[in-house]
N, C-alpha and C positions, 0 to 999 in steps of 0.2 A: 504493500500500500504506500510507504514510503517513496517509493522508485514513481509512480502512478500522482504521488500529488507534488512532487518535487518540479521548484519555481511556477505551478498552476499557480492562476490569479484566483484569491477565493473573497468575495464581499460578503461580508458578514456584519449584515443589520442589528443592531445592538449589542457589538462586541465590546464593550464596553463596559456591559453591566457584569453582575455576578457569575451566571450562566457565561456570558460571550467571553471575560479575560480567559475561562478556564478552556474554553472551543480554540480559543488564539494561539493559545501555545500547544493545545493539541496537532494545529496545521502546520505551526513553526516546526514542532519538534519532527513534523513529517519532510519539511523542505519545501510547504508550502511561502507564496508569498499571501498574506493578508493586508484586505482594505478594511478598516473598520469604518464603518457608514451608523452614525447616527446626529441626532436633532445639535444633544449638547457633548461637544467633543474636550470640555475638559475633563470629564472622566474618563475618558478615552483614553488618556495619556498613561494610565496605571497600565498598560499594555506596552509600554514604551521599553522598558526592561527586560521582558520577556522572550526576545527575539535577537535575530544578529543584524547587524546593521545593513538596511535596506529592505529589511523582511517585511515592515508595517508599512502600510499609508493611510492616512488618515481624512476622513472628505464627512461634512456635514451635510446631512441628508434628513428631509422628515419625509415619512412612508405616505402620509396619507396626501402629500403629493409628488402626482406622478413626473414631472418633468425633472424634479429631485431625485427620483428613484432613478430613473435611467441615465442621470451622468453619471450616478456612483454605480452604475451596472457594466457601463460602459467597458469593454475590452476583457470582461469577466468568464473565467473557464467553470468556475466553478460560484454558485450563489445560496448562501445560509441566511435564514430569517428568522430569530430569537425575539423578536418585539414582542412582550405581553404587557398587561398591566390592568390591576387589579379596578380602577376606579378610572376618571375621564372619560374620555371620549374612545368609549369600546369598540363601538362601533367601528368607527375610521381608523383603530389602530390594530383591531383583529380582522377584519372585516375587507375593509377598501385598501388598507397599508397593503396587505395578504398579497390582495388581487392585483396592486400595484407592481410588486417586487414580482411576480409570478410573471406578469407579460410583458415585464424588464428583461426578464431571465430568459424568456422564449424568445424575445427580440433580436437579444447580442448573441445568440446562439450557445448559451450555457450549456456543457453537455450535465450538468446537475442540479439540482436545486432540493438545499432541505429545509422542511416548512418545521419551526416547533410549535406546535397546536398545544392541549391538556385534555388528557381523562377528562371527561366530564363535557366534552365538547360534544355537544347534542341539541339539535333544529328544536326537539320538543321541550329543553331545560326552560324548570323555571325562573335560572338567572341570567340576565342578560349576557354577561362573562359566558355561560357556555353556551348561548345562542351564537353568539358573536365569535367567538371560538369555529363553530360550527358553519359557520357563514364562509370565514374564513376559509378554513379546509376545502368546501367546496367550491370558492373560488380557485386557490391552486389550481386543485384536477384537472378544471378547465381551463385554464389558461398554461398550464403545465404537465399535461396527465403522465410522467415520468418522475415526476416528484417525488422525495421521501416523506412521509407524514412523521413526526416522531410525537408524541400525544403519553409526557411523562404525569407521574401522582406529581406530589406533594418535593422538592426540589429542597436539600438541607447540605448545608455546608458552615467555616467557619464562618461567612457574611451573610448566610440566610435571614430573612426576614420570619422565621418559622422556629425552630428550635430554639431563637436567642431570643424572641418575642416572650415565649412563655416563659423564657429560664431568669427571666428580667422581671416577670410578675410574678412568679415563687420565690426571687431574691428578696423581694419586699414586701407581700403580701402574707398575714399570719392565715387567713383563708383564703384560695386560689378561688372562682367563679364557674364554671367550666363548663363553656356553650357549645352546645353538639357533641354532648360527651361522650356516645354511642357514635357515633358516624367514621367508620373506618375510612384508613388511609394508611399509603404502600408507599413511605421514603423512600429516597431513591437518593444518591450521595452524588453534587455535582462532576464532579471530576468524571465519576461512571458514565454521566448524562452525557458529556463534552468527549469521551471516545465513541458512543456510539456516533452519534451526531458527524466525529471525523469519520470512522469508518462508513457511514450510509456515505458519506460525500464521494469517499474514494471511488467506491465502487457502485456506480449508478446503473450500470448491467447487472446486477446479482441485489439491491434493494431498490432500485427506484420503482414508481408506481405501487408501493405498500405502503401499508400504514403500521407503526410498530406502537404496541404500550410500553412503557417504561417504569418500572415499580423494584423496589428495595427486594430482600429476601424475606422481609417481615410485613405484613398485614399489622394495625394498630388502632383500638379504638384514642379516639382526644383524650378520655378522662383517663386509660392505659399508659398515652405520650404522657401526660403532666405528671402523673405518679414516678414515672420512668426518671423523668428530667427531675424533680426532687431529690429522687434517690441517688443521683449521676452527679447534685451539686450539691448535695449534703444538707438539704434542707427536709426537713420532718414538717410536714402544712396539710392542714386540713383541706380537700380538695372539695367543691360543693355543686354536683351537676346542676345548671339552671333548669328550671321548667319549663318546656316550650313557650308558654303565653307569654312568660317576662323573660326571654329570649328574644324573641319578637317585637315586643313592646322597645326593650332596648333596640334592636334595629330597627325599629321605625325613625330613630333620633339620629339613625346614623350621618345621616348628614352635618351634624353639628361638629366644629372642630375638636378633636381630640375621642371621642367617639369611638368607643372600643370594637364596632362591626357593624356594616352598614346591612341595607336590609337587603342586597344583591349578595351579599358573601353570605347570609345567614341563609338565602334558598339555597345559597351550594352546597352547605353541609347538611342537607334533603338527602343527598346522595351520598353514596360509601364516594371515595376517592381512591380506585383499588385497580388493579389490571385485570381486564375479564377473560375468562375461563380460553384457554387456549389461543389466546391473543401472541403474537409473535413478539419478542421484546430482547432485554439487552443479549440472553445465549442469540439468540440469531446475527445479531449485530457483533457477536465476540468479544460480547465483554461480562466477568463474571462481578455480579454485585455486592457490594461491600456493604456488610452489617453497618446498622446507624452505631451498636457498640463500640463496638472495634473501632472507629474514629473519631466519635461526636467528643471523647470525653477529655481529646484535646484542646479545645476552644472553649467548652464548659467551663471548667476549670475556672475560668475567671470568675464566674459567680457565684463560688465556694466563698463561705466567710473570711476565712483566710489562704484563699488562691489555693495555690498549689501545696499550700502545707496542711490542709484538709484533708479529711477522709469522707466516704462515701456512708449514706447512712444506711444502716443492714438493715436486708430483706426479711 
């Protein structure tokens, strides 16, 4: 694969973020050259170290328009789309950005293109996120029907917004809240995410036009996560599933700033957030999944009472 993506030009639309540093040096370490294309490129720059000199170029680009999409497509062998996001304008950034990058890609003669969509991405969801989601994907097909689709759970690392969220409300909170404490979900460890993502790229004759799930080796209910993450950062807390009605009630307000979950993320956790039954996923892409174990309890550590001179609190 290495020989196959060496000096390939690859555009990868929010390489920048979490998910994109770790896809960047995945391409690097192949002998890829990478553009990272997105809106705001000084976080881009954390990409700058990662590479040998001349590896990176960097171009400001917003998806949801298209005459932006197509310069940074421009001369591109290879094209990856990581844009997600939780709140805004879903629409235009899962949806029309999608359909943007996809007839960018078919344009300049891409012989690749990988789309990251999410479990949970479905025309009939009750949340706009996996409408929107949904939407997206379908635009791909059509305007790319050799596309990889990669459609991961729940996405945790040292910078996640997910594991360090709640290990930040057990640090301080004598009783934790815990909405949707039933609703399973199948972490999946970035670094895992960012080789499959390179290997679908490599090899567009052997994954393209599939759709792949991406899910951890463990299935976990929320009220399971938070008890876990207690126990990982030495905190003993009373954990207290909310009631559906005043679950709800609190996402109604979610618009209000500071607002612990708005009422689009409270229909998501309606749904497990799991990889279903025979779904193709990281063994096909060749890559084996890394327990949340085995490495969360490096970055945790921080919000141990006394860091690293802590111990864990027995099961």
């Amino acid at each position: 694969m290495e020989r196959v993506m060496k000096d390939s030009l690859v555009t990868v639309f929010g390489g920048g973020g979490f998910l994109g540093r770790q896809v960047a040096q995945a391409l690097m370490e192949r002998g890829a050259r990478v553009r990272i294309a997105q809106r705001d490129l000084a976080g881009a720059l954390r990409v700058q170290p990662l590479g040998a000199l001349g590896q990176k170029q960097f171009v400001a680009a917003d998806i949801r328009n298209a005459q932006s999409v197509a310069r940074a497509v421009a001369g591109s062998d290879i094209v990856i789309n990581l844009v997600g996001v939780l709140s805004g304008d879903l629409e235009g950034s899962h949806h029309d950005g999608a359909a943007n990058i996809a007839k960018a890609a078919a344009d300049a003669g891409a012989r690749a293109l990988v789309h990251v969509s999410a479990i949970g991405a479905d025309a009939q969801s009750q949340s706009e996120y996996g409408r929107s989601k949904a939407a997206g994907d379908a635009a791909v097909k059509a305007a790319f029907p050799n596309a990889t689709i990669i459609r991961p759970s729940i996405i945790f690392g040292p910078e996640d917004q997910f594991l360090n969220r709640f290990a930040e409300l057990i640090s301080r909170l004598p009783v934790v809240p815990v909405i949707g404490a039933d609703t399973k979900f199948q972490p999946v460890y970035v670094a895992d995410v960012a080789q499959a993502i390179a290997n679908a790229a490599a090899d567009p004759d052997r994954h393209g036009g599939r759709t792949f799930e991406l899910g951890g080796p463990r299935q976990i209910s929320m009220m399971e996560l938070n008890r876990w993450i207690g126990k990982a950062i030495g905190r003993d807390r009373s954990l207290v599933a909310v009631p559906p009605s005043i679950a709800s009630a609190i996402a109604s307000l979610g618009w209000l700033p500071g607002a612990p979950i708005t009422r689009d993320q409270y229909a998501m956790l309606q749904r497990d957030n799991v990889v279903s039954p025979g779904a193709p996923g990281l063994a096909e892409l060749g890559v084996s999944p890394t327990p949340m174990e085995a490495i969360a309890d490096s970055w945790l550590v921080r919000y141990r009472r006394h860091g690293r001179f802590a111990g864990r609190v027995k099961a």
